[in-house]
N, C-alpha and C positions, 0 to 999 in steps of 0.2 A: 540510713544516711552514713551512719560511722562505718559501714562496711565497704560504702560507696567509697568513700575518701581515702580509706584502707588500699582497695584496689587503684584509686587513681596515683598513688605514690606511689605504689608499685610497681605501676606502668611508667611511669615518669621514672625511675630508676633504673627500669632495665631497658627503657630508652637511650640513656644519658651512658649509661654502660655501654650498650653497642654501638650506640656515634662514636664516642671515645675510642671505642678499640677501632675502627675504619681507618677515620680522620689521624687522630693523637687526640692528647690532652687539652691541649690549646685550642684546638679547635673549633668547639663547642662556642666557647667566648669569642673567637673570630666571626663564626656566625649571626650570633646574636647582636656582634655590634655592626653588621653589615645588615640585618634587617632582614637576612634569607632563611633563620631559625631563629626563633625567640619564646618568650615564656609562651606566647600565645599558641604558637605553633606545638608544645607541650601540649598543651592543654587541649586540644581540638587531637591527638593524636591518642593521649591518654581517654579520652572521652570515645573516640570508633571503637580501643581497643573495650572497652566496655560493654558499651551496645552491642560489638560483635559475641559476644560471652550471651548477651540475653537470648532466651528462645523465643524464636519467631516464628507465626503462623504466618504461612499464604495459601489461599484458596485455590483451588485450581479445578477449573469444571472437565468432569472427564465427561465423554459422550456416552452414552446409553443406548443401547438397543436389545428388543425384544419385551416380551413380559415378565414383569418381575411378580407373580403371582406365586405362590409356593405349591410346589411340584416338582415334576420331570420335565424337562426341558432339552431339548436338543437345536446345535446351529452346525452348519458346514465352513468347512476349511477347504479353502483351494485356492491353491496358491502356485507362484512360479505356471502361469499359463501360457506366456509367451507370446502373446498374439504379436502377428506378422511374422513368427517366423515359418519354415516349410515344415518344420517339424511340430509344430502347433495340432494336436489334435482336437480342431475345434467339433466335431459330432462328438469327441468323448466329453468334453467342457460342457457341451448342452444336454446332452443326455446326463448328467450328473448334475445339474442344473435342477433341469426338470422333473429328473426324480424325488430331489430335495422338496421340491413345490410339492408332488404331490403327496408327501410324506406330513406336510403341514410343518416343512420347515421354513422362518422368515428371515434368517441374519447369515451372512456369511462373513467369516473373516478372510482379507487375505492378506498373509505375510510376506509382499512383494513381488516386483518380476509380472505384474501383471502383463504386460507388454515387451517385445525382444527389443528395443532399442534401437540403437545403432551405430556404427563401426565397421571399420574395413575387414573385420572376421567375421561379418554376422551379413552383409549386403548379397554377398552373392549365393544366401541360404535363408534369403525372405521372398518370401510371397508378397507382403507388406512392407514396403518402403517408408521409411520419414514418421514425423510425428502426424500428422493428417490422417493418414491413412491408416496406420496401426491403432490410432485412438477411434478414429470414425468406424473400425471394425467394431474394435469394444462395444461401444455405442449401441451400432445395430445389434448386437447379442445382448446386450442386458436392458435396451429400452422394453425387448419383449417380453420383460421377466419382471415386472415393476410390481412384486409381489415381496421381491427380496429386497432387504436393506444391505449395504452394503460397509465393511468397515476395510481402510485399506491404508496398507505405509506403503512404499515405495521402498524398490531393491536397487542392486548395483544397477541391470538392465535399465529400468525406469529412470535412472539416476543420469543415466546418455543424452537424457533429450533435456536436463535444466539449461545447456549451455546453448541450446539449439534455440530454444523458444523464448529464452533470457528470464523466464521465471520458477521457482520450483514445479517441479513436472504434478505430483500430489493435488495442489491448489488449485491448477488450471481443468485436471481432469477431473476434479472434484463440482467444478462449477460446468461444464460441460455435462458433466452426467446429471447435475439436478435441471438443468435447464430443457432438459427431452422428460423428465420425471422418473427420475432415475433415485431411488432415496441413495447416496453414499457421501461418507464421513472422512476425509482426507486426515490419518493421523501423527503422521510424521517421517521423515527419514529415515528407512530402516531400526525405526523403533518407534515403537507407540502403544499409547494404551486407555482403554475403555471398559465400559459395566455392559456384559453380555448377559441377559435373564439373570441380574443381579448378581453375577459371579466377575470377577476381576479379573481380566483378561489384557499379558501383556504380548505384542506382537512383537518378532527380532526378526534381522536378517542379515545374519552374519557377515562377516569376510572371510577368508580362507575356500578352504575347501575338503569332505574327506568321503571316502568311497565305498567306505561301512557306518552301516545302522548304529553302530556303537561308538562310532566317531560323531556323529551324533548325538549322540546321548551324551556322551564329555563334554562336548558347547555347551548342552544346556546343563548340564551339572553345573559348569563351570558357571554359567552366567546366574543360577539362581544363588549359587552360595556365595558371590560376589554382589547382591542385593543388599542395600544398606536402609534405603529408607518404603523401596517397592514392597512389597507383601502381596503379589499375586498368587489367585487361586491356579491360574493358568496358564501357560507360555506356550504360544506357537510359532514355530520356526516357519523360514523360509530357505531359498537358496539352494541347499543341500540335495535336494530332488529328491528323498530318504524316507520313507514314512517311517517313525522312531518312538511309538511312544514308551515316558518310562514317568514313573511314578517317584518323586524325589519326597524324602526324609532327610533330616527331621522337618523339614523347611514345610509340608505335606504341601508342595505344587507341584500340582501333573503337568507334564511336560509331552509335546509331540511335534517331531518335525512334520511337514509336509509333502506329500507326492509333487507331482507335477502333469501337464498336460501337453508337454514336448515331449514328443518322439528322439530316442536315438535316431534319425532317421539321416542324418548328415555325415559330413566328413568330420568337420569338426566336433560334434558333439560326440563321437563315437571315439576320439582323439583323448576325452577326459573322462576320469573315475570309473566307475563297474555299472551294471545298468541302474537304471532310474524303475523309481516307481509310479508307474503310470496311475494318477486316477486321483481323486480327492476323498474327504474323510468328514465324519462329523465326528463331535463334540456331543457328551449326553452329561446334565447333573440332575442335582437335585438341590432345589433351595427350598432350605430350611424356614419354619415360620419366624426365625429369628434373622432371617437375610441373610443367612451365609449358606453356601455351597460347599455340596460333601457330594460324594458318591459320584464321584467323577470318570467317563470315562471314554473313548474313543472309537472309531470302527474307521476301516478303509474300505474304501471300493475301487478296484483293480478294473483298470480300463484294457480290450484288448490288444496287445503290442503287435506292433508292426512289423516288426522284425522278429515274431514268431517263428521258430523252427517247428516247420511238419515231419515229422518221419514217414514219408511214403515213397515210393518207391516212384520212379519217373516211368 
């Protein structure tokens, strides 16, 4: 309690200090006898600055997926797929899909961009117009796959259609997908995060933009040593189109950008950065009998490009 009353003078001092220096000297007493600051208003001001000082816990339920059983564990990343646009290569999205299945994979994460959006630089290089049709594609492709759980934030693309449909794009396609039986987890705006087979798993998806692997790799440097209260075992990117993984020290979180499932196959697409990495990636740990995740580590699977050069002779 004397420590209590210690602090509340304290605050009350270096309140009355910095009114003083604003206003003047006089000013303090003008307010108090106008009724707009007074002892009370001290007192209620000294008292937040208090409370603010105390540590507070709040609970926050992260979502879960897969088995937390201790072992090897593997889930899929595929991210940035773009459906509706012409560059979408949806046979390599399902074929990478369905190899996950039969590999006895069940969670995928994806960090964004599932869908191309929309925009007067994207309309006339869709296949898929509008929110209807772009999301009703999705749809058809993952009601047939209702094996996988799905965890997903939303990218810049995804982020086109909030103002079109007047609510977060995330939330609606999240209730859309479980209402065909679709298991997925809408977890936030270009950032989120969840428990993947008991490992800590945060999802980003940047702004900017960069056109090397290593450009890459500096985002997520950047973002984990800029961590204050997170302590992820895992960050997967989105955006970048880049597959990138690198393994960060001291902080031990593995880090990987992800491929993508859009073809350079456009005017504009072929207008920005050096080529993309066609195809999506899993994720492999190992949980420990004590619930933590070591032995972390990554694979891609390269889809084939479209704009393959043959050297053969005409």
């Amino acid at each position: 309690m004397a420590e209590e009353m210690r602090e509340k003078d304290a605050d009350r001092a270096a309140f009355l200090k910095r009114y003083e220096s604003v206003y003047g000297k006089d000013a303090t007493a003008k307010e108090v006898a106008r009724g707009k600051r007074g002892e009370a208003a001290l007192e209620n001001y000294a008292a937040e600055l208090i409370a603010a000082r105390k540590p507070t816990t709040s609970r926050v339920v992260i979502p879960s997926f897969g088995s937390t059983k201790p072992g090897r564990h593997t889930f899929a990343h595929a991210t940035d797929i773009h459906i509706g646009s012409s560059g979408c290569d949806e046979r390599a999205f399902c074929d990478f899909l369905d190899e996950r299945i039969e590999e006895g994979v069940t969670v995928v994460a994806c960090s964004g961009d599932i869908l191309d959006g929309l925009g007067e630089k994207l309309w006339g290089e869709q296949t898929h117009q509008g929110w209807d049709a772009q999301s009703g594609r999705l749809i058809d492709i993952l009601k047939k796959r209702k094996r996988l759980s799905w965890a997903l934030i939303s990218g810049n693309h995804d982020g086109y259609f909030d103002s079109v449909i007047g609510a977060e794009m995330g939330k609606v396609l999240q209730a859309r997908l479980q209402a065909v039986g679709v298991t997925a987890t809408y977890l936030g705006k270009a950032k989120g995060h969840c428990l993947v087979h008991g490992a800590r798993v945060s999802m980003i998806h940047p702004h900017g933009g960069t056109s090397r692997r290593n450009g890459v790799r500096m985002v997520l440097n950047a973002y984990v040593e800029n961590l204050v209260d997170e302590h992820p075992d895992i960050v997967l990117s989105g955006h970048f189109h880049k597959y990138a993984p690198v393994q960060m020290y001291p902080e031990a979180t593995y880090c990987a950008g992800g491929g993508t499932f859009q073809q350079k196959a456009t005017e504009f697409a072929n207008r920005i950065s050096a080529p993309w990495d066609i195809g999506g990636s899993t994720v492999s740990l190992t949980l420990g009998k004590d619930g933590k995740a070591h032995e972390i580590s990554s694979r891609f699977y390269a889809a084939p490009r479209w704009d393959a050069v043959v050297w053969k002779a005409a």
